[in-house]
Each structure stands twice: as structure tokens, then as C-alpha cells.
C-alpha positions in Angstrom: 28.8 -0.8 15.9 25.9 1.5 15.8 22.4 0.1 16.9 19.5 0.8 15.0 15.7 0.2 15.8 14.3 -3.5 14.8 11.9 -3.2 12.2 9.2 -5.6 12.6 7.9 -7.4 9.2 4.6 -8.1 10.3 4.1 -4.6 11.6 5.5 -3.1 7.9 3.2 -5.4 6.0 0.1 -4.6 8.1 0.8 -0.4 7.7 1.0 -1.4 4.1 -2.2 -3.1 4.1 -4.0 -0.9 6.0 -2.5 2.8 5.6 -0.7 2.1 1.7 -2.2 4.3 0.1 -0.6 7.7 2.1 2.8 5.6 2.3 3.2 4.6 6.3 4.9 1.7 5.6 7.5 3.2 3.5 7.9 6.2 6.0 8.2 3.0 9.2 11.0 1.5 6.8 12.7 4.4 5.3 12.2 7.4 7.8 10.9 10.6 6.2 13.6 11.2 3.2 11.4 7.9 1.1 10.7 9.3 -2.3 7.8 6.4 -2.7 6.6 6.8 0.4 6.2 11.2 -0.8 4.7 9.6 -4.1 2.0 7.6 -2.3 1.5 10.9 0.3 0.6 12.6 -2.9 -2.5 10.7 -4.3 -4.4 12.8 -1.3 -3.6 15.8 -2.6 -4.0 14.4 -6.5 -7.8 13.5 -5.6 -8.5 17.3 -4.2 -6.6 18.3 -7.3 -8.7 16.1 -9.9 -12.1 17.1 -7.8 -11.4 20.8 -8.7 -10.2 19.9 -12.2 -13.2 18.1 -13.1 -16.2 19.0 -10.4 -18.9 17.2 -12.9 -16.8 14.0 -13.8 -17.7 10.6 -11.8 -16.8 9.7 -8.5 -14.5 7.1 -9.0 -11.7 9.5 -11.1 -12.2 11.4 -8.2 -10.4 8.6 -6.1 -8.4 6.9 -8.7 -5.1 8.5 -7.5 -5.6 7.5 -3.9 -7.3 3.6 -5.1 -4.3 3.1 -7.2 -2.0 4.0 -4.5 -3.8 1.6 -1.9 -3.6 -1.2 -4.6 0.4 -0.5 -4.8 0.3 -0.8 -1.3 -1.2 -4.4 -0.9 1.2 -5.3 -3.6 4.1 -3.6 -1.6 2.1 -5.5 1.7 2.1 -8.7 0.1 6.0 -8.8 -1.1 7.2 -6.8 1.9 5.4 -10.2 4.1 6.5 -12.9 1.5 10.2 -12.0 2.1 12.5 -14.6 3.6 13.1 -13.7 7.6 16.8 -13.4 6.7 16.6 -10.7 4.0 14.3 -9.0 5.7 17.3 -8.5 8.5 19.9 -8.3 6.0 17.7 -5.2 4.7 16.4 -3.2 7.1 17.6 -4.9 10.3 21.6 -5.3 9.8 22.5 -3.3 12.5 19.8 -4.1 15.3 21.6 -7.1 16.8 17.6 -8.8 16.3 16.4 -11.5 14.1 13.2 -11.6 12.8 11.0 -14.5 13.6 7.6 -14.6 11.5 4.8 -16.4 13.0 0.9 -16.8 12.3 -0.2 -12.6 12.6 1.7 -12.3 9.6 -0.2 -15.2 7.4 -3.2 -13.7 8.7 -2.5 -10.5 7.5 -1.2 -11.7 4.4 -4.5 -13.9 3.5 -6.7 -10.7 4.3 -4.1 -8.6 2.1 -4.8 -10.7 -0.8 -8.6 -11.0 0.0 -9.2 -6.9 -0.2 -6.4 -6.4 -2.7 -8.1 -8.9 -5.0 -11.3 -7.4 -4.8 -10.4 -3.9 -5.4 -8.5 -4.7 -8.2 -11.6 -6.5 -9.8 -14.1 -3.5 -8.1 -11.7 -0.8 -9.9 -11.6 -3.1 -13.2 -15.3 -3.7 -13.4 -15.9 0.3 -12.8 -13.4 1.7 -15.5 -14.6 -0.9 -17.8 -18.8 0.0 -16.8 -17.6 4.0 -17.4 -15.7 3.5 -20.5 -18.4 1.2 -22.4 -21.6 1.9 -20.6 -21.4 5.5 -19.2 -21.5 4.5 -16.2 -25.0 2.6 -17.1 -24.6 -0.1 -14.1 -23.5 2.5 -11.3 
């Protein structure tokens, strides 16, 4: 049987969490050939793109490609850490001869997934909603 490399969940979710938004976790899981992990390597490029589009326009379309990105990514963080230890083998571990064994670095990085996540979401809400019936009048 052919061995292939252990992927650790912990590490997975924290990539995610941390480096989501350009798609490191889906390049760790999936090697190079991910087409989500491409589609999440693109919202660099989309934000240089809409900068030249629209110089005059705010600064948060600027970054709205990449900040929706990094908000799939703690969703991706948070059900890539939530999944049972056994289909998380099954998955991306079958042939590894390992079993993965979750412990307290993983909660951890969980609770501070959903912390950031949560607040970006409400920071991203709160803007839109500030441009598109205030023009921008609170920031």
C-alpha cells in the first residue's frame, strides 16, 4: 500500500485561520491542483484589480475580495476543526498508517477562530451597511 504524508487537523485549521484568505490550508490538504484553494489565491490579485478599477472608491471595496475570502476561511477553519478524528483520517489520512488524535491546541484555536471570525463578520456588516445608508458618515 502506498504511504502518504499525515495531515495534521489542528495544523489545517490553524493555516485556515490564520492564512484563509490566500488558501494555505486548501493548498496543505489538497497539494497545488485545489481549485478553492486558486479561488481564495485570487482575492489578492481581485483587490489590486478593484484598486485600479475604482482609485476614488472607499477603502473597504478595496479589500472586500480578500475580507470575504478570510471570512470563508474561518468558516472552512471552523468545520475543518469540528470534524470527527475518524473522518478526518478516512479523508485525508487513509493511506498514512496514523490516526489523528485531537487535543486542547485545537479547542484553542477553534475558540479564537470563532472570536475573530465573529467580529469580522459584524465589522464587515456594520461598514457595508454605514456606506450604503450613511456614505460612509461614521468612518
Amino acid at each position: 500500500m502506498l504511504q502518504t504524508k499525515h495531515k495534521n487537523k489542528t495544523v489545517a485549521t490553524l493555516l485556515a485561520f490564520l492564512l484563509g484568505g490566500i488558501g494555505a490550508h486548501r493548498f496543505y490538504l489538497s497539494g497545488p491542483t485545489d481549485r478553492w484553494g486558486w479561488l481564495h489565491a485570487a482575492a489578492l490579485p481581485a483587490c489590486g484589480i478593484v484598486m485600479t478599477a475604482a482609485p476614488g472608491a472607499d477603502w473597504y471595496f478595496w479589500y472586500l475580495p480578500l475580507t470575504l475570502s478570510m471570512l470563508a476561511g474561518c468558516l472552512e477553519a471552523l468545520v475543518l476543526g469540528l470534524t470527527p478524528d475518524d473522518q478526518w483520517d478516512a479523508r485525508h489520512n487513509a493511506g498514512s498508517g496514523r490516526h489523528s488524535a485531537s487535543r486542547w491546541p485545537l479547542a484553542i484555536v477553534l475558540v479564537a477562530t470563532s472570536m475573530v471570525g465573529a467580529g469580522m463578520l459584524i465589522a464587515t456588516i456594520a461598514r457595508l451597511f454605514d456606506l450604503l445608508y450613511t456614505g460612509g458618515a461614521y468612518g
